[in-house]
mmCIF file of the N, C-alpha and C atoms, coordinates in Angstrom:
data_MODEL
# 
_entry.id   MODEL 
# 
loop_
_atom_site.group_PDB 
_atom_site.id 
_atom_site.type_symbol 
_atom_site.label_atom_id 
_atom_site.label_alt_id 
_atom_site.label_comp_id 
_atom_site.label_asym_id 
_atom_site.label_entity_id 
_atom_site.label_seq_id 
_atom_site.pdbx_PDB_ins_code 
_atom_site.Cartn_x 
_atom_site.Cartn_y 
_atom_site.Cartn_z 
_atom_site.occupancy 
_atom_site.B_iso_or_equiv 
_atom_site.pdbx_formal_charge 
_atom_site.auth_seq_id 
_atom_site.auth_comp_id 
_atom_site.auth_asym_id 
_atom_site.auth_atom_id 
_atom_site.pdbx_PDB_model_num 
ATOM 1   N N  . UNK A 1 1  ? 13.730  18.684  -19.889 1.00 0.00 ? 1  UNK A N  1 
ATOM 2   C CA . UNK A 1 1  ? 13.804  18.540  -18.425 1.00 0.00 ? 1  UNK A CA 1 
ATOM 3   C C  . UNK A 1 1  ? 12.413  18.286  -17.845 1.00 0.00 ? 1  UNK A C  1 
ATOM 4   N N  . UNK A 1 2  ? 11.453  18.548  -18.547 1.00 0.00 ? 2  UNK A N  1 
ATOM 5   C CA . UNK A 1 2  ? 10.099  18.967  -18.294 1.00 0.00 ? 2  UNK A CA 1 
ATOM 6   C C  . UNK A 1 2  ? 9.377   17.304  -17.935 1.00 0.00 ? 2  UNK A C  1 
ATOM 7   N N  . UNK A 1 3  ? 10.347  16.191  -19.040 1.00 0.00 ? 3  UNK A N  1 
ATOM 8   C CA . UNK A 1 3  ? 9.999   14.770  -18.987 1.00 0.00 ? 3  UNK A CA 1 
ATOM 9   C C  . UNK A 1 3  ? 10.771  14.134  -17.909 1.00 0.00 ? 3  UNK A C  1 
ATOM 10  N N  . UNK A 1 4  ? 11.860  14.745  -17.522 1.00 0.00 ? 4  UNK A N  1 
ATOM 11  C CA . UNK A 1 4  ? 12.710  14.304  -16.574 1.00 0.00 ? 4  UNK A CA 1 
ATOM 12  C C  . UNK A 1 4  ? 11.312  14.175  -15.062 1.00 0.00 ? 4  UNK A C  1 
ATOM 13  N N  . UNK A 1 5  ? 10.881  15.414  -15.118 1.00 0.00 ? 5  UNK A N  1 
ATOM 14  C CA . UNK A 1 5  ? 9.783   15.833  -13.505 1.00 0.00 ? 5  UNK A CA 1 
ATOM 15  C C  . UNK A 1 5  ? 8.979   14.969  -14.128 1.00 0.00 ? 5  UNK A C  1 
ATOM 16  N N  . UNK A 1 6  ? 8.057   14.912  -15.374 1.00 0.00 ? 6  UNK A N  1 
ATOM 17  C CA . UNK A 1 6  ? 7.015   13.934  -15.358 1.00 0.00 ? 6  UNK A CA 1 
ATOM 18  C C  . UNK A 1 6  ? 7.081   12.481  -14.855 1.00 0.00 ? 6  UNK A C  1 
ATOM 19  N N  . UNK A 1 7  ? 8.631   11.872  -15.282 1.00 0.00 ? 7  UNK A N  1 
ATOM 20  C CA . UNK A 1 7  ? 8.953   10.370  -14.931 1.00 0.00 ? 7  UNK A CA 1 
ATOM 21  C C  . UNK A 1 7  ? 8.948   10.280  -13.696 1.00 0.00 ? 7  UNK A C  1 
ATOM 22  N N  . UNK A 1 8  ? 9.757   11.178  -12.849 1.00 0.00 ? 8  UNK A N  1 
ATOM 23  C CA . UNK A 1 8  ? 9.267   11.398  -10.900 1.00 0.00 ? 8  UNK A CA 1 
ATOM 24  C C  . UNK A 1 8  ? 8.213   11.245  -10.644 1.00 0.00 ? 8  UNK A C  1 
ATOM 25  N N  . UNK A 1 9  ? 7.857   12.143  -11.090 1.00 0.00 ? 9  UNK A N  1 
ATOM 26  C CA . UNK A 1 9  ? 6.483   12.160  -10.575 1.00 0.00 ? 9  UNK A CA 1 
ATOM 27  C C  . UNK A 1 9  ? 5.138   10.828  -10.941 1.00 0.00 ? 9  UNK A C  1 
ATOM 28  N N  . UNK A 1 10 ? 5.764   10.646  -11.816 1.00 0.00 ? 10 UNK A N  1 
ATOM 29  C CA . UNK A 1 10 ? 5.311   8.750   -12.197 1.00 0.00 ? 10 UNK A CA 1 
ATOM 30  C C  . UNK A 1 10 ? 5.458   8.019   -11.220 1.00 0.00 ? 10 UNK A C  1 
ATOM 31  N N  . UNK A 1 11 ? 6.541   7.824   -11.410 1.00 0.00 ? 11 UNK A N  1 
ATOM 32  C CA . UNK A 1 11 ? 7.371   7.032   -9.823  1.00 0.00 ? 11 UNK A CA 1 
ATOM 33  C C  . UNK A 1 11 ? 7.450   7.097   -8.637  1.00 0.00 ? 11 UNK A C  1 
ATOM 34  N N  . UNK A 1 12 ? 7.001   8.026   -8.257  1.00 0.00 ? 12 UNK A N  1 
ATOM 35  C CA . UNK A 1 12 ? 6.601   8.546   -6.909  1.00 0.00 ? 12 UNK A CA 1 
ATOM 36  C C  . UNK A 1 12 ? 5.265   8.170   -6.884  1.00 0.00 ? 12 UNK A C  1 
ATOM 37  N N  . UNK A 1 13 ? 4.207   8.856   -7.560  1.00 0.00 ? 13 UNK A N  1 
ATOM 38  C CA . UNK A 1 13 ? 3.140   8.034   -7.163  1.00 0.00 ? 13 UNK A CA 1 
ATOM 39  C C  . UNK A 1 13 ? 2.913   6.797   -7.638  1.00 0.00 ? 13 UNK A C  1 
ATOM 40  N N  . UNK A 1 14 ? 3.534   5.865   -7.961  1.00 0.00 ? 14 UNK A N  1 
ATOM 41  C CA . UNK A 1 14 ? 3.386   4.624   -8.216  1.00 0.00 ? 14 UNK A CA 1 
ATOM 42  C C  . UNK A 1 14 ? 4.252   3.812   -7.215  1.00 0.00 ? 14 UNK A C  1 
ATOM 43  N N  . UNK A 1 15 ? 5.223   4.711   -7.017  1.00 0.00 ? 15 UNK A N  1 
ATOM 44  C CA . UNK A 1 15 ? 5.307   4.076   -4.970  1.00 0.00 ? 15 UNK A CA 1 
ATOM 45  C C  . UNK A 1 15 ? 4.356   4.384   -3.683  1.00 0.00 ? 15 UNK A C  1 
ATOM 46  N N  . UNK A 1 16 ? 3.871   5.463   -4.101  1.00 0.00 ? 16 UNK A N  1 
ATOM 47  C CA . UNK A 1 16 ? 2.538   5.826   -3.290  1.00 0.00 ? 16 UNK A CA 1 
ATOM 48  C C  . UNK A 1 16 ? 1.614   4.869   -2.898  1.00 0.00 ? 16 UNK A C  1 
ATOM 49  N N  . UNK A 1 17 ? 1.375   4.935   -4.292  1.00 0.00 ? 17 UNK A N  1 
ATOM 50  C CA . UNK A 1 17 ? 0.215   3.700   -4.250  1.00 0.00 ? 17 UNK A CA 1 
ATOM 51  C C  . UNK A 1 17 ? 0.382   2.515   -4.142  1.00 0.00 ? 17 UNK A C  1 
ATOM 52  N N  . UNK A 1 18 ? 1.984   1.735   -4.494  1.00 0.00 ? 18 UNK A N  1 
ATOM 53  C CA . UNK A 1 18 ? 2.182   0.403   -3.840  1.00 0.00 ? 18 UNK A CA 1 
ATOM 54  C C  . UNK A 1 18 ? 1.948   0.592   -1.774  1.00 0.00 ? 18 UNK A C  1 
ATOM 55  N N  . UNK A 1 19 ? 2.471   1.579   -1.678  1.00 0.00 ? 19 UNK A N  1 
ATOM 56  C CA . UNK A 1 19 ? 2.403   1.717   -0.162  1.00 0.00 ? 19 UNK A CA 1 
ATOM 57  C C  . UNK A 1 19 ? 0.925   1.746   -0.007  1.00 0.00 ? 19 UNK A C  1 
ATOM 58  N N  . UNK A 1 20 ? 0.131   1.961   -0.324  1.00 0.00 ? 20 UNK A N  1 
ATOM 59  C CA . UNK A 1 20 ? -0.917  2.475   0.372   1.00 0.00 ? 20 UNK A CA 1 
ATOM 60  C C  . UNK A 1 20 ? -1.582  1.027   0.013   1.00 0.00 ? 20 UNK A C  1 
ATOM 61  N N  . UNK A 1 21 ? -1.087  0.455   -0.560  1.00 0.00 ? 21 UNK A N  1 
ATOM 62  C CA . UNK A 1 21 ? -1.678  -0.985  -1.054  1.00 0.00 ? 21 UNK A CA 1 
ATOM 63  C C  . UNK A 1 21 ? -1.213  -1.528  -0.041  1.00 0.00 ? 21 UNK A C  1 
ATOM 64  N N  . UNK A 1 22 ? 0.042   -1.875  0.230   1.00 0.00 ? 22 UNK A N  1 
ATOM 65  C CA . UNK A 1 22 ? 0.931   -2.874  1.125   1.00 0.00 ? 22 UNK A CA 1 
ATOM 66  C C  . UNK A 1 22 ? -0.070  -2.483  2.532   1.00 0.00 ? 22 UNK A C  1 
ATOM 67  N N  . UNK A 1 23 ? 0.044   -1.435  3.165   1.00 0.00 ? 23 UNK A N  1 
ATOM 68  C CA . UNK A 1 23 ? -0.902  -0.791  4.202   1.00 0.00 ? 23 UNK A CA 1 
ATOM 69  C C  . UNK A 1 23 ? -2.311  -1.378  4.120   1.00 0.00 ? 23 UNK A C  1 
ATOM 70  N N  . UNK A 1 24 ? -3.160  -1.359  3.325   1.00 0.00 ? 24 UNK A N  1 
ATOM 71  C CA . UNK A 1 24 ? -4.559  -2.041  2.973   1.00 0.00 ? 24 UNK A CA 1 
ATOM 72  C C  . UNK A 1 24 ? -4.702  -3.555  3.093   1.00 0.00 ? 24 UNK A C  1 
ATOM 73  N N  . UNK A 1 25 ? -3.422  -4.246  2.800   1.00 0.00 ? 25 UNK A N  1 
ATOM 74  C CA . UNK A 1 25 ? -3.245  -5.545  2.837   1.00 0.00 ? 25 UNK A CA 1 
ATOM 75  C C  . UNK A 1 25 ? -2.910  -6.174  3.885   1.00 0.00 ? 25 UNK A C  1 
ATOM 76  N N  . UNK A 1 26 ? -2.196  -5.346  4.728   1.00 0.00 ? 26 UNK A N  1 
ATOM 77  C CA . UNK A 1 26 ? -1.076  -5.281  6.142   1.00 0.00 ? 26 UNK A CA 1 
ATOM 78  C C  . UNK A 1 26 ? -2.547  -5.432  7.232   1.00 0.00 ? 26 UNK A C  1 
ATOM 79  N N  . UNK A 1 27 ? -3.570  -3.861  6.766   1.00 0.00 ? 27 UNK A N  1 
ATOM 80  C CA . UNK A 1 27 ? -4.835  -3.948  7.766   1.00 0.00 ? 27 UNK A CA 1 
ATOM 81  C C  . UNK A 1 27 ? -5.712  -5.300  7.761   1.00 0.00 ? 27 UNK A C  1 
ATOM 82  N N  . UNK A 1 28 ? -6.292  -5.700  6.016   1.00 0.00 ? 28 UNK A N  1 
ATOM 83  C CA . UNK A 1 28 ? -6.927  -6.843  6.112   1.00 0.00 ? 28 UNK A CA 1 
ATOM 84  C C  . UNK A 1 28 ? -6.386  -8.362  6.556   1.00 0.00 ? 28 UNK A C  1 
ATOM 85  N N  . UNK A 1 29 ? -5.072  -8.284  7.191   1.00 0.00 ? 29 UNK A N  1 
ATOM 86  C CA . UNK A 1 29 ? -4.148  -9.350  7.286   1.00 0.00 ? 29 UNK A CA 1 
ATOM 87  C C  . UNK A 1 29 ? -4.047  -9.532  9.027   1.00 0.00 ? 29 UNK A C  1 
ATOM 88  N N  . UNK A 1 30 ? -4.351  -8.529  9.367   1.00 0.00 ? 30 UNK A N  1 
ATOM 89  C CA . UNK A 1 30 ? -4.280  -7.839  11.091  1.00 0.00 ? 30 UNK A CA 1 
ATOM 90  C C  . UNK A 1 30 ? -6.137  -8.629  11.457  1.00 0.00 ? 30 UNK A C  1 
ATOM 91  N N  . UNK A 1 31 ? -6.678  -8.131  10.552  1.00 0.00 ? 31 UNK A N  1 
ATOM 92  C CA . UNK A 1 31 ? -7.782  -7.959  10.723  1.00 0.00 ? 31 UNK A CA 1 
ATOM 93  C C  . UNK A 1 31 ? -8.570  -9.576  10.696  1.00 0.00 ? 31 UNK A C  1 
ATOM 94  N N  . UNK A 1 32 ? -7.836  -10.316 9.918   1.00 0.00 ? 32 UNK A N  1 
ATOM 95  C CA . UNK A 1 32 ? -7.887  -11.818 9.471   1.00 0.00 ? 32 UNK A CA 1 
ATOM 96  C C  . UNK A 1 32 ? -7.434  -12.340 11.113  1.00 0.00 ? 32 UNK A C  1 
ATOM 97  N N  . UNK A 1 33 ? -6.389  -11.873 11.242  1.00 0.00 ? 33 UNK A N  1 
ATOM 98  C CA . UNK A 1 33 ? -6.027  -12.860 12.706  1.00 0.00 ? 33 UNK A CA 1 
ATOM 99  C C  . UNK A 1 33 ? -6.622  -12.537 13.673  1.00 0.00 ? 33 UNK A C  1 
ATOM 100 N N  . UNK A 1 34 ? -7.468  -11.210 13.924  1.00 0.00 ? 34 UNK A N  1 
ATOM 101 C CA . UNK A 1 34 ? -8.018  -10.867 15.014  1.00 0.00 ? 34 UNK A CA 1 
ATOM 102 C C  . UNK A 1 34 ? -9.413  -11.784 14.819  1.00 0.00 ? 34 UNK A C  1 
ATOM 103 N N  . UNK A 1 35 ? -10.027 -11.813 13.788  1.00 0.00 ? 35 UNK A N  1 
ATOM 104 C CA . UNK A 1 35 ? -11.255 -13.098 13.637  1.00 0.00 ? 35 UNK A CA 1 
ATOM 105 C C  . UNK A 1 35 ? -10.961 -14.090 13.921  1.00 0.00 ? 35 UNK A C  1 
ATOM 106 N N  . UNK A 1 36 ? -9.615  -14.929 13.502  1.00 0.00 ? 36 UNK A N  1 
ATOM 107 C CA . UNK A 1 36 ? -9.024  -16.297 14.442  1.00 0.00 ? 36 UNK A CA 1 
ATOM 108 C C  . UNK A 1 36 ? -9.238  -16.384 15.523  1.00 0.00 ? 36 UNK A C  1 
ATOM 109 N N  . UNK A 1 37 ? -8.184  -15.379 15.951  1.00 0.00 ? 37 UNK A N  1 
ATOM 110 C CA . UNK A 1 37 ? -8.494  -15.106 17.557  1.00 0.00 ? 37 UNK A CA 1 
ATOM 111 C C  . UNK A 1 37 ? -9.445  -15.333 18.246  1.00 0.00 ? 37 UNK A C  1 
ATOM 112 N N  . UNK A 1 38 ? -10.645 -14.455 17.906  1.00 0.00 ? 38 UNK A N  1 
ATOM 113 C CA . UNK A 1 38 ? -11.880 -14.410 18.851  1.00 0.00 ? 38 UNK A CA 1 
ATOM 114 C C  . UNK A 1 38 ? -12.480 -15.479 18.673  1.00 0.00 ? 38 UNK A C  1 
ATOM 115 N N  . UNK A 1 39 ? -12.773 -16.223 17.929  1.00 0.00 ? 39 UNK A N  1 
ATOM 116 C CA . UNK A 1 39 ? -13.546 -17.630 17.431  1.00 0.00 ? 39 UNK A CA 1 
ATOM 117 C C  . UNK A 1 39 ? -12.557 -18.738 18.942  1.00 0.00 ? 39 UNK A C  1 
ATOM 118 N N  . UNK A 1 40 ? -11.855 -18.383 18.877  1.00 0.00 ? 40 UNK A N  1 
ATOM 119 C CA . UNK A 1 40 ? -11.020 -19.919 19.682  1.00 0.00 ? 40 UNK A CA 1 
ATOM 120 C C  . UNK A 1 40 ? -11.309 -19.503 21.089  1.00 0.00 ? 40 UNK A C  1 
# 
């Protein structure tokens, strides 16, 4: 059962960290159009 919690807990933070990626990418993507922006 002990491998059952380890695989969760795999998987959980390896959705963690896709999120926190998607979020990082989401900011530098925000952050890209706000430089468009101001230039025009």
């Amino acid at each position: 059962s002990s491998q059952k919690v380890i695989n969760m807990a795999k998987i959980v933070l390896s959705n963690v960290g896709a999120l926190m990626d998607y979020h990082a990418i989401e900011r530098l993507y925000q952050n890209l159009l706000i430089q468009q922006y101001s230039k025009t």
